[in-house]
N, C-alpha and C positions, 0 to 999 in steps of 0.2 A: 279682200278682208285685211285689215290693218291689224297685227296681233304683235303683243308686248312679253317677252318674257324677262320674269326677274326674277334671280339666282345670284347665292354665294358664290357659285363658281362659274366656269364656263373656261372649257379649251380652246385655243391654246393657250389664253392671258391668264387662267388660275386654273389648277385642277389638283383635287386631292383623293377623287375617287371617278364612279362612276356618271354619279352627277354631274359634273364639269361634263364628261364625253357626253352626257346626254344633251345637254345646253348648248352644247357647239356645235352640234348636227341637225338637231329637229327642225331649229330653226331656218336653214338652211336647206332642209327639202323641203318644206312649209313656202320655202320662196321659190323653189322649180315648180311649185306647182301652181304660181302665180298669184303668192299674196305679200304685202308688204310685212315685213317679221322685220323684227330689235330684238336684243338683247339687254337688259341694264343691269349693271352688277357693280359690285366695288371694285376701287383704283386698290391694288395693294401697291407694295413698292417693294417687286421682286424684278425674277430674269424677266420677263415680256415688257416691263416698263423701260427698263434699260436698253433695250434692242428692241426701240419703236420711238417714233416721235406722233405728238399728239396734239390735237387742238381743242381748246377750250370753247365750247357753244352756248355755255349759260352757266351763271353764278347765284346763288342764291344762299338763304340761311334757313339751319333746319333747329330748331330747337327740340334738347334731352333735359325736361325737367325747365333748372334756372340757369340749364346751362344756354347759350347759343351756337353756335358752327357755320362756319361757312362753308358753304362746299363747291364744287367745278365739275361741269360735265365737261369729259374728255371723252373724245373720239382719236382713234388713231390714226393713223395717216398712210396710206398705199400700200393698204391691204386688203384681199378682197377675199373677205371669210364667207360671201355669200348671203350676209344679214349686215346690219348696222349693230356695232357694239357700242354701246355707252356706257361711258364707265365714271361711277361716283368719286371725286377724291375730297376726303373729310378728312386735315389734314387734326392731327392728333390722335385721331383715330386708327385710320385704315393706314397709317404711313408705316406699315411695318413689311417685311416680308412673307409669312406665314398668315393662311386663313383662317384659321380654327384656332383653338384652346389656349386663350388669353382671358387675365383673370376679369377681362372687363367687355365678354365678347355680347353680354346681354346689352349696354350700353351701346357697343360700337353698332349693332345689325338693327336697334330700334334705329338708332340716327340716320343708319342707311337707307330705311322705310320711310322715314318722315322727309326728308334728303329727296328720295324719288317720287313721291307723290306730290311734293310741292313744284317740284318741277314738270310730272305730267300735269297736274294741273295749270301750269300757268302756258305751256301750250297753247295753238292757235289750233290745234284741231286733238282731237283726243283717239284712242285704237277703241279699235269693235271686241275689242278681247285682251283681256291682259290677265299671261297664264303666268301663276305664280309656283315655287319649287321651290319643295321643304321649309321646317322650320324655323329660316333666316328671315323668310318672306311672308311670314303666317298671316300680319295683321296689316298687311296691303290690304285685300278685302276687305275686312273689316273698317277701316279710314275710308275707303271709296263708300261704303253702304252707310256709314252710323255719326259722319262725323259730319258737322254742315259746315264747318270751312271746307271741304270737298263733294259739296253737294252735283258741283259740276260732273263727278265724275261717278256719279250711283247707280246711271243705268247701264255702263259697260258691264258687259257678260264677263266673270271670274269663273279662271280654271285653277285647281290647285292640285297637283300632285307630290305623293308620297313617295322619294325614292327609300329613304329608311325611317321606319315611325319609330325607331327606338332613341333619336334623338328630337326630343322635344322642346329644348329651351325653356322651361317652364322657372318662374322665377315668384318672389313673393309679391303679398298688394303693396308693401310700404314704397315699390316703384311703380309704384299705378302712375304718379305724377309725373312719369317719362313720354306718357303718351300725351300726343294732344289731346285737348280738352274736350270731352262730349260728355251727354246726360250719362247719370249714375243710371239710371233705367236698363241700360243698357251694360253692365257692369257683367253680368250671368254668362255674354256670351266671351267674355274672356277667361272664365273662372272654368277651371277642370280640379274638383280632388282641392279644395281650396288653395289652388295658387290658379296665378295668369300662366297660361299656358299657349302659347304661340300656334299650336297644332292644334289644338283644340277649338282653338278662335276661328282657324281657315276654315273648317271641317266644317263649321256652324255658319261665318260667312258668304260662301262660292256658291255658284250656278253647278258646279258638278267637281266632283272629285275622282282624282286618278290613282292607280298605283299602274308600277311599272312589268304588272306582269298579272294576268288574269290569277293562276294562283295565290299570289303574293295578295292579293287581295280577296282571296277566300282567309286566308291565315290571317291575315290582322284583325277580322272576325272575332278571334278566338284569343290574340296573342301580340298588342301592342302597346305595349307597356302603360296597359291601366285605359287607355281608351278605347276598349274594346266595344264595350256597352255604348257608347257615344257613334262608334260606325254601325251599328247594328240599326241604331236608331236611324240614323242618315244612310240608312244603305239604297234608298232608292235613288239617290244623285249618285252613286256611285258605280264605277265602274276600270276594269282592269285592263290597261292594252301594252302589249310585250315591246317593250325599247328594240329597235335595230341597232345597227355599226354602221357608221360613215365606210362606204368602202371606197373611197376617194384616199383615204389614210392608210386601211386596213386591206391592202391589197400587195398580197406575195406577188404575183407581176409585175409591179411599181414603187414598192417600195424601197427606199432609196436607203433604210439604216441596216438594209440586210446583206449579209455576205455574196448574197448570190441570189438574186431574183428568179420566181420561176410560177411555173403553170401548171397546170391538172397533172398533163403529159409530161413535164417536167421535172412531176415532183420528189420523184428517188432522189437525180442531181442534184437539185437546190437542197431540198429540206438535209443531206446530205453533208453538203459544204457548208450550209449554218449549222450543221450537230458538230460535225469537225472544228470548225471556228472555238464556240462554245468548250468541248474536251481538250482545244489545246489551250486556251486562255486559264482553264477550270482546274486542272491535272484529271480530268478522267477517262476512261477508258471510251474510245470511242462505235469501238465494236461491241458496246453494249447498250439495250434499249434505254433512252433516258427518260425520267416522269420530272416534271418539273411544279412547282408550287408560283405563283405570282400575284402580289397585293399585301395587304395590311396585314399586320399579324397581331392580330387582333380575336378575342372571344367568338365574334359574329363569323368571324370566318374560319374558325377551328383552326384558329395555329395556332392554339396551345393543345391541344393533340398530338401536334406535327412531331414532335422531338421522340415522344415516345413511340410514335408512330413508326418513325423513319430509324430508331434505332433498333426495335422489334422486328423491324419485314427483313433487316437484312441479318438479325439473328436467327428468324425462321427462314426465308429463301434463300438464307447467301448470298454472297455476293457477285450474283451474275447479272445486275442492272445498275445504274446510277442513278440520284436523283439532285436536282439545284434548286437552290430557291434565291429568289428575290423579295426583296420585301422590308417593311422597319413597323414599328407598334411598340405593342406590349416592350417593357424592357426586358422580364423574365423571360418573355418569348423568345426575343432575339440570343438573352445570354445563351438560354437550353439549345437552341441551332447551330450557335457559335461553338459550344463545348462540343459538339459531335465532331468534329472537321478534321481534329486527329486521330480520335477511335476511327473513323472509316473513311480515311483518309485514301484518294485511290479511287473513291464510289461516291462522294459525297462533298458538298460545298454550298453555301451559303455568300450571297451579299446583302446587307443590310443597308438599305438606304433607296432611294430612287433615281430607275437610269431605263430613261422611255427607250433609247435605242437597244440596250439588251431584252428589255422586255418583247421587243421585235423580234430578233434576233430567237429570243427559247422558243416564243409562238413557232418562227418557222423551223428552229432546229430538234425541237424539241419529241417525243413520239409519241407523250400523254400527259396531259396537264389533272393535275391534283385540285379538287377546291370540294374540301369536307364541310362545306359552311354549315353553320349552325341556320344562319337567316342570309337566305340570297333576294332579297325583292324582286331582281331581274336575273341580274348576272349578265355580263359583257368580255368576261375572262373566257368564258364555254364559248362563247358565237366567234372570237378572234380566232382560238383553236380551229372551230369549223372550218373558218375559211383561211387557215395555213395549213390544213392536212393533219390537224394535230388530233388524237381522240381524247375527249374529255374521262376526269373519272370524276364524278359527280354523285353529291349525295342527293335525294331525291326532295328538295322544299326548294319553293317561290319560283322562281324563273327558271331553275334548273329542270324543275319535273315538266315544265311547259316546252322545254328545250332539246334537251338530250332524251334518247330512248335507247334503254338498254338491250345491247346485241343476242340477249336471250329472249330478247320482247320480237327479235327478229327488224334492231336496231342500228344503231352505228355507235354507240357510247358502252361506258362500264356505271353503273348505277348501285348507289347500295341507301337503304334505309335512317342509318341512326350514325350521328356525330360523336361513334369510338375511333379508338387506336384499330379495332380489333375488327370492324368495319375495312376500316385503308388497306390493313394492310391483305385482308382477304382479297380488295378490289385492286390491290397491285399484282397480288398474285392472276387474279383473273386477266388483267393486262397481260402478266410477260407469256399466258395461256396461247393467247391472239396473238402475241409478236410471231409465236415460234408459228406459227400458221402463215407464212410469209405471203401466200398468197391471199387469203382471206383478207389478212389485214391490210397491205396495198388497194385492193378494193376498196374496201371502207374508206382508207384514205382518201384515196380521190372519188368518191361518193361524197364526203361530207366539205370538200371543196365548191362543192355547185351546189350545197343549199343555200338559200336567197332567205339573208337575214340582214337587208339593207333597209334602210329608213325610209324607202319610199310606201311600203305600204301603212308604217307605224304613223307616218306623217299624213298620208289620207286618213287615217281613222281619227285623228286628233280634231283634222277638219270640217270633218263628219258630225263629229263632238259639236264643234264648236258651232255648226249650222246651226244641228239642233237645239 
C-alpha cells in the first residue's frame, strides 16, 4: 500500500507538539510493516534546514487567490528516517523559522495545500491513501473529491485525523477566492457556523476520520469548539485509536541525551544520576522526591493552575519535595512560575523555553510527572514517563483516562477528576504517600517500564483502517 501523509509538522525537521512526534513515527512503522509511507509538509527555515542538505525533485506554481508562488520539493539528503520526507518550500511564505502564529498563517497553509496537490497530481503514479492531520490539511480532501482540475486524484481513500479540534483555522468567505476554482454547488461543505472552516471541510470530506485516542473521541462528541453537532452527524466514519511513542528515541537503555543510561534492573542507578544531574544544575535538594511539569503552558494544559498550584502544595505539605518545570506559552503563565523561584527557592525552578535534551533528562530523573490538562486528545508526556520509570499524576480526560490507571483502581498512576489547584495538589500529596512506601513504589516503577506503548500496534490498526 502506497500511503501519503500531510502535516504542519513532523520530527525531527519541525515540531511544536505532539503532532510532529506523531508524524515522524506512524509513518515509519507503517513502513516495517511493509508498505511504502511519505511524509509532505512545509520547508520552514529553522535548525533541521541548516544542518541538512537537500535536493530539489520538482518545481511548480501554486496559486493563492491573484497571487502565484513558486514552490520546490525538497528531499533531504542521507538520512534515513525510515519514510520519504518531502518537504514544500514557498518561498515568501514558509521562509521563516517558526510554524504557527503568524498574521498570515491562513494564506501560508492554503498555498501549502494547493502546493501539494498539484504536485501529487502531476505524478506519474498516485498513493492508495493519503492521511491527512489537523487543521493545516483540512481541504486536501476536499480538492481531491470536488475540484475537477484534480479529478485524477478522487478515488484515493482519505484519512483525516484530529490530534486537537480546538484549533480550527476557520476564516471568512471574502477568502473563498484563495481556493481553486470549483462549482458554488458545493460551497456548504466548506461552510461551518458561517465562515470556511478547514475542520469542518475534512470531517465532511474523508473516507473516515480519526482522533488520537478512543476517549478523546467520545469528548469531542460533546465538546469541540462548536462542531460537535457536525461529528455526531459523521460519527459512523469515525473512530478513535491511541497514538504510541517511537521507542527507537524514547528509550532509557539508548538514549544518548541522558546522564546515565539504564534498564528495568537498573533503574534506582540511572534514574538516580539523572535526578542528581537535574538538583545540581537546578539548586535542589536531591534527597527529595521530584514532580516535574513538561510542554506548553498553555489553558489546554492547565498551566495556568500550576503557580497557584505549586505555591499551595508547598504551603500545605511543606517543603519536603521539589518540583521543575519546563515549558513557554502563555506569558502570564510563564511570568506566575518565574515570580515563585525566589519564594521557594531550594524546592523549586522553572525553565522557560524549549530544550529536547532536558526534557530527557526529567523523564528519566524525574519520580512523577504533573499534566492537570484540561484537554489531552492523547497525551504522549504520560507514555514517555512509562517508559523512564517515572509515575504519571494525571487528571482523568482524552488519552489520559485511556492511559494511566489510578493505584487505588489497583493501578500504577495518581489520577484525579477536575482541572483545580486543589485537585494537584491533593494528587501530590497522594504521590509523596507512595514515595514514602519505598518499596511499593520501586515496583510500580519497574512495572510501568515494560508496558508496550510502541507504535507498532497503533500502526496495524491504521492499516486495518485503511484496508477497510
Amino acid at each position: 500500500m502506497n500511503i501519503v501523509h500531510i502535516s504542519a509538522e513532523c520530527y525531527p525537521a519541525a515540531k511544536a507538539g505532539g503532532l510532529g512526534d506523531v508524524v515522524g513515527a506512524l509513518p515509519k512503522y507503517q513502513a516495517l510493516l511493509g508498505h511504502k509511507t511519505s511524509v509532505v509538509m512545509p520547508f520552514y527555515h529553522n535548525k533541521f534546514r541548516n544542518e541538512n542538505h537537500f535536493e530539489s525533485i520538482f518545481t511548480g506554481k501554486a496559486k493563492l487567490g491573484w497571487h502565484n508562488y513558486t514552490f520546490n520539493v525538497l528531499v533531504p539528503q542521507g538520512l534515513d528516517l525510515g519514510y520519504e520526507l518531502c518537504m514544500i518550500d514557498i518561498p515568501g511564505l514558509f521562509d521563516r523559522p517558526d510554524i504557527y502564529s503568524y498574521d498570515d498563517d491562513t494564506e501560508r497553509f492554503i498555498t501549502f495545500q494547493v502546493a501539494t496537490i498539484n504536485w501529487m497530481n502531476m505524478q506519474d503514479t498516485v498513493p492508495d491513501v493519503v492521511h491527512c492531520h489537523d487543521g493545516q490539511t483540512g481541504f486536501i480532501p476536499f480538492f481531491m473529491n470536488k475540484i475537477k482540475d484534480y479529478e485524477r486524484l478522487k478515488d484515493i481513500k482519505t484519512i483525516y485525523t484530529i490530534h486537537n479540534g480546538q484549533y480550527q483555522g476557520q476564516f471568512d468567505w471574502d477568502k473563498l477566492h484563495y481556493l481553486p476554482p470549483f462549482h458554488s454547488f458545493f460551497n456548504g461543505i466548506l461552510d461551518w457556523d458561517n465562515a470556511i472552516n478547514p475542520v469542518a471541510c475534512a470531517i465532511k470530506s474523508v473516507d473516515k476520520v480519526t482522533t488520537v485516542s478512543p476517549s478523546y473521541m467520545e469528548e469531542v462528541q460533546y465538546s469541540m469548539g462548536g462542531l460537535e453537532k457536525l461529528l455526531q452527524i459523521e460519527r459512523g466514519k469515525c473512530t478513535g485509536i491511541l497514538n504510541g511513542i517511537d521507542n527507537d528515541i524514547w528509550n532509557p537503555a539508548t538514549d544518548t541525551m541522558l546522564e546515565k543510561k539504564y534498564l528495568a534492573r537498573t533503574l534506582v542507578s540511572g534514574k538516580r544520576a539523572n535526578k542528581d544531574w537535574l538538583c545540581n544544575v537546578y539548586g535542589l535538594d536531591k534527597e527529595k522526591p521530584l514532580f516535574v511539569f513538561i510542554g506548553r503552558l498553555a489553558i489546554e494544559k492547565g498551566a495556568d493552575i500550576l503557580p497557584q498550584a505549586i505555591y499551595y502544595a508547598f504551603a500545605k505539605l511543606g517543603r519536603e519535595f521539589n518540583i521543575l518545570v519546563l515549558g513557554s506559552g502563555d506569558k502570564d503563565i510563564e511570568g506566575g512560575l518565574l515570580h515563585l523561584e525566589h519564594q521557594l527557592k531550594g524546592n523549586y525552578c522553572s525553565y522557560i523555553g524549549y530544550n529536547e535534551k532536558l526534557s530527557h533528562t526529567m523523564y528519566a530523573g524525574a519520580d512523577f510527572l504533573l499534566m492537570p490538562s484540561r484537554v489531552e486528545p492523547c497525551g504522549l508526556n504520560q507514555l514517555y514517563a512509562l517508559r523512564y520509570g517515572t509515575v504519571p499524576v494525571v487528571r482523568r480526560t482524552g488519552g489520559l483516562r485511556d492511559t494511566v490507571i489510578d493505584i487505588g483502581d489497583g493501578g500504577f498512576g495518581i489520577c484525579h477528576d477536575q482541572c483545580t489547584a486543589g485537585d494537584v495538589i491533593y494528587s501530590i500529596e497522594r504521590g509523596l504517600q507512595l514515595y514514602q512506601d519505598q518499596k511499593r513504589f520501586s515496583k510500580i516503577r519497574k512495572e510501568i517500564m515494560q508496558i508496550d506503548h510502541s507504535w507498532t500496534k497503533a500502526a496495524s490498526d491504521y492499516i486495518e483502517l485503511y484496508t477497510k
